[in-house]
C-alpha positions in Angstrom: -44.9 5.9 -14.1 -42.4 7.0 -11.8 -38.8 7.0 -11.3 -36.5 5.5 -8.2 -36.6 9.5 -6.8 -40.9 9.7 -6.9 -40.7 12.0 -10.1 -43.3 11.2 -13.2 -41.6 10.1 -16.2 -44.7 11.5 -18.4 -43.3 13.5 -20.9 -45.8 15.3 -23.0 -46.9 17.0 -19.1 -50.3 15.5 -19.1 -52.5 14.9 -16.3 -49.5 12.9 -14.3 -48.7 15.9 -12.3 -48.5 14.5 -9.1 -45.0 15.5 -9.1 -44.2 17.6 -5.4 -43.2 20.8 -5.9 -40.8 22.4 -4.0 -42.4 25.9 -2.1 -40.7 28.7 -2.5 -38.1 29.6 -0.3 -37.6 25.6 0.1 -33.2 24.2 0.4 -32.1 22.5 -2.3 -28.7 21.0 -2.5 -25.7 22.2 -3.9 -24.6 18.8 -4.6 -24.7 18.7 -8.9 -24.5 14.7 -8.7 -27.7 14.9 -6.8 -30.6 13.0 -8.3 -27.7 12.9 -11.8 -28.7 9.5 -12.3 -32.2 10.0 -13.3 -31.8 13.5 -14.8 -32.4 12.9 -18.7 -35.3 10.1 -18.1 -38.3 11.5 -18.7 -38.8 14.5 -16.3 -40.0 17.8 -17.3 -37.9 20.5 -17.1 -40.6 22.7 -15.8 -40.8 20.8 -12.6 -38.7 21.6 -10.2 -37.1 18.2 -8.1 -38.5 18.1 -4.3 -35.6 18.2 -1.7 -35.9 17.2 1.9 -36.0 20.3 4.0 -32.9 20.1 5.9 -29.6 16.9 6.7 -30.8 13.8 7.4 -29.8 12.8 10.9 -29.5 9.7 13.5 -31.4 9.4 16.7 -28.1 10.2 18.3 -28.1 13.7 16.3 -25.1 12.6 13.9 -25.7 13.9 10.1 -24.1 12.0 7.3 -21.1 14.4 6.8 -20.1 13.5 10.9 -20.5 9.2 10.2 -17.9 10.3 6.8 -15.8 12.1 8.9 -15.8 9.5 11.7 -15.4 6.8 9.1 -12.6 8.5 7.7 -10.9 9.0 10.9 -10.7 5.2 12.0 -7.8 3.4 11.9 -9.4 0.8 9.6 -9.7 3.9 7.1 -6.7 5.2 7.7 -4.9 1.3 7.2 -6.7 1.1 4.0 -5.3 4.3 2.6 -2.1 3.9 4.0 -2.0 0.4 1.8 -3.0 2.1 -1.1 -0.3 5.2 -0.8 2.4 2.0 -0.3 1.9 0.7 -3.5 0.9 3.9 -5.4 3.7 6.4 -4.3 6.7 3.7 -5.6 4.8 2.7 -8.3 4.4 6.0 -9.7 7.8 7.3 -9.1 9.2 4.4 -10.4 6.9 4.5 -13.7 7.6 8.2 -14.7 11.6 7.7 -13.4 11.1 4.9 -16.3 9.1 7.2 -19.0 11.4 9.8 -18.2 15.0 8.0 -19.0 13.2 7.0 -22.0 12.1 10.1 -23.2 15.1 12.3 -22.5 17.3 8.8 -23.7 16.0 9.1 -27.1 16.4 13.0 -26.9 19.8 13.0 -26.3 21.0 9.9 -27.3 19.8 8.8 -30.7 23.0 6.6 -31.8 22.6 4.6 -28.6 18.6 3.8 -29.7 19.3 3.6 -32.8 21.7 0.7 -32.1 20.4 -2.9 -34.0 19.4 -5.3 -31.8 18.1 -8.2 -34.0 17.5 -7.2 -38.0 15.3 -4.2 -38.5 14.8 -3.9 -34.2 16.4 -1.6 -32.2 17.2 -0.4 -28.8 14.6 2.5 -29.1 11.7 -0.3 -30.3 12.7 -2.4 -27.5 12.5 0.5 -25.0 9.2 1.4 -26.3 7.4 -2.3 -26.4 9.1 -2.3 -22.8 6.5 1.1 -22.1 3.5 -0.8 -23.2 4.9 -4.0 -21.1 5.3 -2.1 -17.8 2.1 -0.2 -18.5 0.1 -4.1 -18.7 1.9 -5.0 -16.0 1.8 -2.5 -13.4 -1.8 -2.5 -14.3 -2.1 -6.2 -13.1 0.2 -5.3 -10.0 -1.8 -2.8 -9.2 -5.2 -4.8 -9.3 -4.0 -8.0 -7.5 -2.7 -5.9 -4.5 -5.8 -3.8 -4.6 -8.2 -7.7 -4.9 -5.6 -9.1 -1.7 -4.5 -6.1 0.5 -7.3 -3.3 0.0 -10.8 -4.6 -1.3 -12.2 -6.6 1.1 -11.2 -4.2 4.1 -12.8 -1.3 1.9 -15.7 -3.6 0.9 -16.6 -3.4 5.4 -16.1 0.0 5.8 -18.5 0.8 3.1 -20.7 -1.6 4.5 -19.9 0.1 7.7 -20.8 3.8 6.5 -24.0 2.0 4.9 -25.2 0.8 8.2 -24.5 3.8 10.1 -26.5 6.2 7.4 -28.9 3.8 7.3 -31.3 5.2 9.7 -30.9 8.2 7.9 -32.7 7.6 5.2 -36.2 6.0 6.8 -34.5 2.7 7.2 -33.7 2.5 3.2 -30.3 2.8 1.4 
């Protein structure tokens, strides 16, 4: 049996050696992530993993690093990132400006956190519930811009890159 990258799972090394092996002298990719998926399945160690002698390219000559550059250049890109930075920059200040008046709040004022509230609660409980509250709900501000400003546009231009790479590849990806 083989896995998705042509390798045999047999794992006692019997006959099923139909594995390629790489010649020597051969490019391999520096890549670690490359073929991670199916490390761990079944291959031997022994065998070396066969890597396509050098980039994959378009009939116009483009490799895959030149469509990720030129997808990362367009303004669609560069609109989707500039969305996210929008939302992220002022979210983030505004959640650590938040931690840190808490933090140095307690620090240097303990009689004002310590100050009742209702019964046994006190400013300092309330401040710290009100952590775990802006935590949940920046979470679900975050994810609702991401779902109505960013995903779908993100969604094409993946699609996008897909299509233009997809030649690369023999016709598969």
């Amino acid at each position: 049996m083989h896995s998705s990258n042509g390798h045999s799972r047999a794992r006692e090394g019997g006959s099923d050696r139909s594995d390629p092996v790489e010649p020597a002298g051969s490019v391999r990719y520096d890549d670690p992530w490359y073929d991670a998926l199916a490390s761990g399945w079944g291959e031997s160690d022994d065998t070396p993993a066969a890597v396509p002698q050098g980039r994959a390219q378009r009939a116009d000559g483009a490799t895959a690093a030149d469509v990720y550059v030129e997808v990362q250049r367009s303004a669609a890109f560069q609109e989707v990132r500039s969305r996210y930075r929008r939302f992220v920059v002022p979210a983030v200040i505004g959640f650590l400006a938040w931690y840190v008046g808490y933090v140095v709040t307690a620090t240097t004022a303990p009689g004002l956190m310590a100050r009742p509230v209702a019964g046994a609660v006190n400013v300092a409980m309330l401040a710290g519930l009100g952590q775990f509250l802006t935590t949940f709900l920046l979470t679900w501000a975050y994810a609702r811009h991401a779902r109505l400003r960013r995903d779908r546009a993100a969604l094409e231009l993946r699609w996008d890159t897909q299509e233009l790479t997809r030649g690369m590849r023999g016709g598969s990806s």
